[in-house]
Each structure stands twice: as C-alpha cells, then as structure tokens.
C-alpha positions as CSV (number, residue, x, y, z in Angstrom):
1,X,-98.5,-3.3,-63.8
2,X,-96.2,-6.5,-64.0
3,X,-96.7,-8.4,-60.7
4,X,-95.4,-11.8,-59.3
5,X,-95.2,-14.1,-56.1
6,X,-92.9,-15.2,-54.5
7,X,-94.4,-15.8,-51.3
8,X,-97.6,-16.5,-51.5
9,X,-98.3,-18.8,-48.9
10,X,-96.9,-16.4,-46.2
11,X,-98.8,-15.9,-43.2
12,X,-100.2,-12.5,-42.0
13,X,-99.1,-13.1,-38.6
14,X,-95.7,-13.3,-37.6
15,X,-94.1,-14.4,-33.9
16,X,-94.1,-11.1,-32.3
17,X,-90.5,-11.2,-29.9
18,X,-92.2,-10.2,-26.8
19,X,-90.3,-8.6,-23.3
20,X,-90.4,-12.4,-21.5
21,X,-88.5,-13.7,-24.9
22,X,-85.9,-11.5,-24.1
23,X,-85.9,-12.1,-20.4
24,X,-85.4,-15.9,-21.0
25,X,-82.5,-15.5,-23.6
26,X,-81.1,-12.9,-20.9
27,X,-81.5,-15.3,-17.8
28,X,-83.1,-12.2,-15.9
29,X,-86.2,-10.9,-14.6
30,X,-88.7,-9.6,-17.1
31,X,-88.9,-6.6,-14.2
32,X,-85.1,-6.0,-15.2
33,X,-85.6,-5.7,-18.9
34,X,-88.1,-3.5,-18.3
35,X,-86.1,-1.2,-16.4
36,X,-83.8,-1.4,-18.9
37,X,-85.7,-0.9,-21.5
38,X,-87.3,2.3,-19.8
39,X,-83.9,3.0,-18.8
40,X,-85.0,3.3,-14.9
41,X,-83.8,1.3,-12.0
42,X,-81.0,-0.2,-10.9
43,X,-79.0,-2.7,-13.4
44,X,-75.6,-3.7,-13.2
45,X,-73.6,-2.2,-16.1
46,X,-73.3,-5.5,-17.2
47,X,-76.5,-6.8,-16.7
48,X,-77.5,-3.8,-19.1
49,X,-75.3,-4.4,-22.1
50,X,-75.9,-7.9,-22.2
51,X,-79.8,-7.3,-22.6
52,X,-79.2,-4.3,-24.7
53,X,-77.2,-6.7,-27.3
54,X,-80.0,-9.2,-27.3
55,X,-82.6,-6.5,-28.0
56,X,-81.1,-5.7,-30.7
57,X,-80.6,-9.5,-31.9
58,X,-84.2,-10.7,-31.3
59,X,-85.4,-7.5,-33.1
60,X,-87.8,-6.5,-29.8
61,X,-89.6,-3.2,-29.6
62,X,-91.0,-2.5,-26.3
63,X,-94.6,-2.0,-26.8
64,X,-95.6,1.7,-25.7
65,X,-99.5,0.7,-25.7
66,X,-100.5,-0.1,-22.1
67,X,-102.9,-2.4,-21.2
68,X,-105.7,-3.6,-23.1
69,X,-105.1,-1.0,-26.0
70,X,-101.4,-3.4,-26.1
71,X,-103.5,-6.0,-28.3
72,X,-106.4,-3.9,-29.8
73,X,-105.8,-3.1,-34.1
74,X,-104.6,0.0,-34.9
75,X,-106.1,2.1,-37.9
76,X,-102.7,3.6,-37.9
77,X,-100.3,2.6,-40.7
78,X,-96.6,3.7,-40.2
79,X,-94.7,5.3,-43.7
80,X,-91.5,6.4,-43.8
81,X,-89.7,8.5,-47.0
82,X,-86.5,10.0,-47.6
83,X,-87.7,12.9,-47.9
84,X,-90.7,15.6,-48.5
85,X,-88.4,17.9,-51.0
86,X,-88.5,15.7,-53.7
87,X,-92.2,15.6,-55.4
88,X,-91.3,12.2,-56.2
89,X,-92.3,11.2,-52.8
90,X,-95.1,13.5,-52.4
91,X,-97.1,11.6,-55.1
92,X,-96.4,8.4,-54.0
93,X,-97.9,9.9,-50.6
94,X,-101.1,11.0,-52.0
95,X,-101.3,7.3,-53.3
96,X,-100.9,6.0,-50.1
97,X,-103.3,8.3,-48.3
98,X,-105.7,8.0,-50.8
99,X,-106.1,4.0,-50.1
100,X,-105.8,3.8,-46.7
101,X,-108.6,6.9,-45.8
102,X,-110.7,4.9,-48.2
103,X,-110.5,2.0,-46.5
104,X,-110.2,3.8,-42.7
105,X,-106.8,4.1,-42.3
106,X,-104.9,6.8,-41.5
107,X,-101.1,7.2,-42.0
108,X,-98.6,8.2,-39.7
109,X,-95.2,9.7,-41.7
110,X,-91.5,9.9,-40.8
111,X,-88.4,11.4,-42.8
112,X,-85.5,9.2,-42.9
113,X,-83.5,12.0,-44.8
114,X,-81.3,8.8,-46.8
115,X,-80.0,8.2,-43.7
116,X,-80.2,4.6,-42.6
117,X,-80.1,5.0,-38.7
118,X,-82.5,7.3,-38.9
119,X,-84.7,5.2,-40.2
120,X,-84.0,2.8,-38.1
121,X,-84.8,5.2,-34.7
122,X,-88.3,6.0,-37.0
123,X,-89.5,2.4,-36.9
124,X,-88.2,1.7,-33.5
125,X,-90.5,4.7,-32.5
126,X,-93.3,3.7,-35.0
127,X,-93.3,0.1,-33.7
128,X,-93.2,1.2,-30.3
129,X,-96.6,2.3,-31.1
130,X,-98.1,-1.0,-32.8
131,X,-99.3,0.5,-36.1
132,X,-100.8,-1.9,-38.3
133,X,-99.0,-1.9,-40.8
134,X,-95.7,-0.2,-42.0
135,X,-94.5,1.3,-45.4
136,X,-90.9,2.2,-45.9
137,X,-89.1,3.7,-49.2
138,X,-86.1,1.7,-48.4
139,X,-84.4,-1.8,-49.0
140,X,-81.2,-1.0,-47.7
141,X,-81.6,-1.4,-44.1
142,X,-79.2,-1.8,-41.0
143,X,-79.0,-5.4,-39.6
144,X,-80.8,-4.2,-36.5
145,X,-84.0,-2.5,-38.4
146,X,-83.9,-5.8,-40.6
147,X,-84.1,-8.0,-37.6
148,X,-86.8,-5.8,-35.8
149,X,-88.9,-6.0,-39.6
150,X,-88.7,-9.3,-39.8
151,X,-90.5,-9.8,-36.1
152,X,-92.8,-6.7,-36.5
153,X,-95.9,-8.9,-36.8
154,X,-97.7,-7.0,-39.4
155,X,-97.6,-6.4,-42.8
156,X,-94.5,-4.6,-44.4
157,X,-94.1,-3.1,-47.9
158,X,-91.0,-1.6,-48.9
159,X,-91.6,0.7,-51.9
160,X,-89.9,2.5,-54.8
161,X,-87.3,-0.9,-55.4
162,X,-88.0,-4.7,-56.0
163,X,-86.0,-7.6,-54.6
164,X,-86.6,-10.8,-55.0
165,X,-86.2,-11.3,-50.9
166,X,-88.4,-8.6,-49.8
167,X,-88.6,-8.5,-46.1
168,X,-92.2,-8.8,-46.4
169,X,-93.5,-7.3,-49.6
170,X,-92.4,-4.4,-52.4
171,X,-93.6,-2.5,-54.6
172,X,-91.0,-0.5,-57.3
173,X,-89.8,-0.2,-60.3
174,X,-86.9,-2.1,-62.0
175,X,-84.1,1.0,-61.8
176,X,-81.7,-0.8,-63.6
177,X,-83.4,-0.6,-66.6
178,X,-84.2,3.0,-66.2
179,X,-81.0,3.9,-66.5
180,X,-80.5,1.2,-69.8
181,X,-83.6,3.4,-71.4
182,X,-81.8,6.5,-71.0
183,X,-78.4,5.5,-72.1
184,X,-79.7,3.6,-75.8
185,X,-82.0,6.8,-75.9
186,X,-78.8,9.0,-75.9
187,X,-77.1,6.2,-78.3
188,X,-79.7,6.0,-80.6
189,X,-79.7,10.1,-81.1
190,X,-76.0,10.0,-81.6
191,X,-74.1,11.3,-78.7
192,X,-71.1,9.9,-77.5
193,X,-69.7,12.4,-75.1
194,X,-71.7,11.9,-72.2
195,X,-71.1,13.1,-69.0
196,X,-73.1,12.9,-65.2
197,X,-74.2,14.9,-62.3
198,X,-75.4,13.1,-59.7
199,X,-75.3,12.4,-55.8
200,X,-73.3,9.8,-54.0
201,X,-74.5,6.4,-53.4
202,X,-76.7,7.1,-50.4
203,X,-79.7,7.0,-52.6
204,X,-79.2,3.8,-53.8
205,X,-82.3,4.0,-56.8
206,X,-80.1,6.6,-58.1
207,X,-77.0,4.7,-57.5
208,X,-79.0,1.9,-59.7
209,X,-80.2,3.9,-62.3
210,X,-76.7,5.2,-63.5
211,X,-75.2,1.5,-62.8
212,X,-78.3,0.6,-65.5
213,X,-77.2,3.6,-67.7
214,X,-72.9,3.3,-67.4
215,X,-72.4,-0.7,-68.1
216,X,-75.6,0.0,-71.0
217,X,-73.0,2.6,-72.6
218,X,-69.9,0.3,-72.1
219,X,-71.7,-2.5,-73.9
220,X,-71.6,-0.3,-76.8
221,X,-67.9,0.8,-76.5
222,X,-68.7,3.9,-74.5
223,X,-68.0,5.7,-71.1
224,X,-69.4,8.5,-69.1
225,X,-67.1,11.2,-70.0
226,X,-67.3,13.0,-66.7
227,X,-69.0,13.2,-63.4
228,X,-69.8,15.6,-61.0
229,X,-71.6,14.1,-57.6
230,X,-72.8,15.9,-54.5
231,X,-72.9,14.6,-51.1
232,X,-76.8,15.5,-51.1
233,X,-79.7,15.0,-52.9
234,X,-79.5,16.6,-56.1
235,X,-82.2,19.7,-56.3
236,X,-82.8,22.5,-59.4
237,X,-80.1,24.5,-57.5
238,X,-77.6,21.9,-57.6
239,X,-78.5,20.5,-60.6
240,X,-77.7,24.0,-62.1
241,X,-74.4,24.1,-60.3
242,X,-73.3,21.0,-61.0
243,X,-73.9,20.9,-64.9
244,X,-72.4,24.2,-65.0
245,X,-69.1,22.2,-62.7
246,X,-69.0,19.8,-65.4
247,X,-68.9,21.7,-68.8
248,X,-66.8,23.6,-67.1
249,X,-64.1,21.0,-66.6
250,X,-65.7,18.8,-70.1
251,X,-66.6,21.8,-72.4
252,X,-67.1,18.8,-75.5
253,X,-69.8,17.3,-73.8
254,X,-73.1,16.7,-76.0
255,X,-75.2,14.7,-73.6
256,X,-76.0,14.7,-69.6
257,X,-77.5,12.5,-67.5
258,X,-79.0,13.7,-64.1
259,X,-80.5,11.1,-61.8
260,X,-84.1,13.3,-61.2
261,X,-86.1,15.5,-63.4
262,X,-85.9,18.4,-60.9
263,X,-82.0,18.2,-61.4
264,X,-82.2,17.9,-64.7
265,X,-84.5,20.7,-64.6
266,X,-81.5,23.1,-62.8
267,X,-79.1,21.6,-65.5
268,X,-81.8,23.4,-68.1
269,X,-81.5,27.1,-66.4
270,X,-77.8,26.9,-66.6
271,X,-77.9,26.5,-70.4
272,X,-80.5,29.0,-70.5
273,X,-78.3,31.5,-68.7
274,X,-74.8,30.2,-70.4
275,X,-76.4,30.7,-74.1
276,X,-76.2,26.7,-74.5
277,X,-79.2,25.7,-76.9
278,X,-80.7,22.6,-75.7
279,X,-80.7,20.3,-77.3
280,X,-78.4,21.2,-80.6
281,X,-75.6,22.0,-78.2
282,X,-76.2,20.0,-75.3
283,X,-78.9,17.0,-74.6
284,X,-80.6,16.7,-71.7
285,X,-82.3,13.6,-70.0
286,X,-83.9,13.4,-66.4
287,X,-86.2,10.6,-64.3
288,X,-89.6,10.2,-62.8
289,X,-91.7,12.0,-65.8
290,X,-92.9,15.3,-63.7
291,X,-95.0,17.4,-64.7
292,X,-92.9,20.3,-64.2
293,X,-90.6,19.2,-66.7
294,X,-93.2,18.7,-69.4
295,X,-94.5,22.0,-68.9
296,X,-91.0,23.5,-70.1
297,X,-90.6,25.7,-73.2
298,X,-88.6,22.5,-74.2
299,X,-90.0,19.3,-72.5
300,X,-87.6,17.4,-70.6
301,X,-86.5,13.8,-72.1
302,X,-87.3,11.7,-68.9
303,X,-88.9,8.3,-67.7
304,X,-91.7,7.9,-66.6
305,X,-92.9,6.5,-63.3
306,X,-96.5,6.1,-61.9
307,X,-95.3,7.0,-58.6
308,X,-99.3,7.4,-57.2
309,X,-99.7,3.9,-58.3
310,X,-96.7,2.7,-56.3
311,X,-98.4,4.2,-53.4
312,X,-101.8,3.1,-53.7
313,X,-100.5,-0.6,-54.7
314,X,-98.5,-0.1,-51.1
315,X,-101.2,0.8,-49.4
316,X,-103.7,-2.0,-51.0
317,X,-101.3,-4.5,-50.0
318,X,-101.0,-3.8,-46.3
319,X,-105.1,-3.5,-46.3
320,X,-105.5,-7.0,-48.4
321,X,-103.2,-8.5,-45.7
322,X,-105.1,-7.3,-43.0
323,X,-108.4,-8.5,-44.4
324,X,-106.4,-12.3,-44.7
325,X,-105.5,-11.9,-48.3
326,X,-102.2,-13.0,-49.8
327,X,-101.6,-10.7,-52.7
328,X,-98.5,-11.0,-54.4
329,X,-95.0,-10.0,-52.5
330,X,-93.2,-8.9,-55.1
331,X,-95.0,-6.1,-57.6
332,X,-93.3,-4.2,-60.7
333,X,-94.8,-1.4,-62.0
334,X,-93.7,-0.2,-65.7
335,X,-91.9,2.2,-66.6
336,X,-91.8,4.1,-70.5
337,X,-89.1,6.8,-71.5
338,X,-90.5,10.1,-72.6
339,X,-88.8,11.3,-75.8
340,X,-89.0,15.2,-75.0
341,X,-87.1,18.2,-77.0
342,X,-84.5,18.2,-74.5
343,X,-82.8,15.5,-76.6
C-alpha cells in the first residue's frame, strides 16, 4: 500500500458549531432555534428561514444525545455505501467491521443508493447521533454535507477515491489509472474496435475509470467505438442487456469494456447464449478482481482491487485518530490488472 500526508499536523479535534453559534449569527434566542430545529413552537416564517439558511451554512447538526450522554464517546462509528448489491462494497464492509469489533467498535450503516442528498439526510441523521467517527464511500458531496463534515468534530475517511483535499482523510484507489490498465491491455492484444457499456456519471469511480480508459485509447489514435449507458448501476442483468444493445447496433466490435466484473460477467452469458466465443470473437474486460469472475469456465480479464484492505485501512484510521495518532490523510492502495481468458 502506497500512502502519503498531506496533513499531518491536523488536529483530532475540530470546533464543533454548537446551537448558541447559530443563535448568535441569527440574532435570536437559542430557545427559538431550538424550536426550529425540532420544528415546534411558534416562529415567524421569517424568523424560520433565516435560521434554516444559517444551519445549513455553519454546518450544525442538532445533537439528539440529551444530557450528559451529549459529551460522553461513542463506540459507534457511522458508514455510509452506495449500495449493498454490489459485492464490492460488501468486502470493503467486512474490512471495516473486522477493525473496529477488534478494537470495540461497532458500526452503524446507511445506503446512499448514488444519490447525493441521500447521503446527505444519512449523515445529518448519523451526526445527530454523535458517532465517533464517520466513513463514507463518497467524495462528491453537496455543499451542505461538505460544510456539516468539515465541522463534524471527529475523524472522517472518505473511501474507495483519493483527493489530494480530502475533507478529513481517504482511503482509494487511483481510478484513473484503472481505466489506463485496461485500455493498453486491450491495445497490447490488438483490438481496435472497442466499444462500452456502462452507467451514467452518478458513480463517479466509474465515471473515472472510463475517463482513464477513453483519453488512454485516444493517445494511441483510437476511440470507443460505441456506448451503451444505463441510468443505474450496471448488474449481470444489465450487463447482459446492454452488451447484447451494443453488438447489436456495433456488430464489428472485438473488445468491451464494462465498468464492474459483475457487468462484465452479464456481458459473458450473452455471448454464451448468442454463440459469440470469448475471447476469439469478442474480448472481454471487467473491474474489482471478484472472485466470481475468476471462477468462470473462462476467467474474466479484470483489475484487481483489495477492497477488505480499503476497509480495514478506513477503519484503522478513524481508531488511530481516536487514540491521538496522526496517520497519514491521504492513502493509496495498489492496484494490478488480471490477464484472464476473457481477452
């Protein structure tokens, strides 16, 4: 695992926007932000928006935790995926979970499902609840959510990416290039006529990877021939569909790219079912190195993450700030393309 700091003088603890902070920038009684807050009392319409708007601009969540439990530690530590369909995420999980238990944490979960003001309402609620930490599989967050991060007051690891202005701290891989693997794998075995299926940009480490793979190909004179994208994640059924969309439409084709293994996977069962033989008629490559697709009657051309060691790197981090460590903020973890038979 490549790792390096850029911040490694930060400080565990953060100034924590409290209820009075936004009764001062409000000009009102902390009693009135609290009604409005619990959305119970009289307030003037008004009165309302106005602390509504600075809420959302100090980045305050209202602290659920009464009394002295409002300032004891939590052995809860929040996490937040996209989604539980994709075993992607499932692994990373167990890496997670298998830290923090060891070291007496326990993780609380939310679903974004991709969509960024969900994930925003899931760390509102989280928050509300002063975990002790907080994981989340996302970099592209609202202004709001970024704000509220940013004045959380306890560690935060964003996973799966790497920036090099992480809100807090992230673990990933560099998707870019995992995309680049990909596209000179396909160059180096020959194909030119290369076409796509995909989602839409809502996941953007997808969105990355063919970025990495598409400008990799135009370096070297060539273009995706065709593209088929869905308006949701891209599973075996859909992978299936689509790859049998796109021959459809690009008959010539001799490679695809799909942006998962599980995709990629569906994308195999069409040609199984069409009479295509992989890979002397059509190639095949994938991403994230499942076992699933290894375990093929042709193993799947992929690359490989260590998603558990994403995980339990997340999880070390948020423990090693808790204990008044600074580990590193930003943390890469390799990546290596599988050369299967599917190519």
């Amino acid at each position: 695992m490549k790792s390096k700091n850029d911040n490694g003088n930060k400080e565990l603890k953060k100034p924590q926007t409290t209820l009075r902070d936004v009764a001062v920038a409000a000009n009102v009684s902390e009693m009135t932000v609290s009604r409005v807050m619990r959305n119970r009392g009289p307030v003037a319409e008004k009165t309302r928006k106005k602390i509504l708007g600075i809420v959302d601009q100090l980045g305050f969540v209202p602290n659920k935790i009464a009394g002295s439990l409002a300032t004891s530690s939590s052995n809860l530590i929040a996490v937040i995926v996209p989604s539980l369909r994709n075993q992607v995420f499932t692994e990373v999980l167990a890496g997670i979970t298998e830290h923090l238990e060891l070291k007496g944490f326990k993780p609380v979960i939310g679903i974004s499902e991709y969509d960024s003001d969900q994930e925003e309402a899931l760390i509102r609620s989280m928050l509300s609840w002063r975990p002790s930490g907080l994981i989340v599989s996302s970099m592209a967050h609202t202004e709001p959510t970024r704000k509220i991060l940013k004045k959380a007051g306890i560690p935060i690891v964003e996973i799966m990416r790497v920036a090099k202005e992480p809100v807090d701290a992230c673990v990933g891989i560099d998707h870019i290039n995992a995309g680049v693997l990909m596209a000179q794998h396909f160059m180096q075995k020959g194909y030119q006529q290369i076409g796509y299926v995909g989602w839409s940009n809502r996941d953007l480490t997808a969105a990355k990877r063919f970025q990495g793979f598409s400008e990799e190909l135009k370096k070297n004179d060539l273009e995706i021939i065709g593209v088929v994208e869905f308006d949701q994640p891209v599973d075996m059924e859909r992978g299936k569909e689509g790859l049998a969309t796109l021959l459809a439409d690009y008959p010539n084709l001799d490679a695809v790219y799909f942006p998962n293994d599980i995709a990629a996977i569906g994308g195999y069962f069409h040609c199984l079912g069409a009479g295509i033989d992989v890979p002397s008629e059509l190639a095949i490559g994938g991403f994230s190195g499942l076992k699933i697709g290894q375990l093929m009657p042709v193993s799947l051309t992929t690359v490989l993450i260590d998603r558990f060691e994403i995980g339990r790197r997340s999880a070390e981090i948020i423990v090693e700030r808790l204990d008044g460590q600074q580990p590193e903020s930003i943390n890469i973890v390799d990546i290596s393309l599988v050369k299967g038979g599917t190519t």
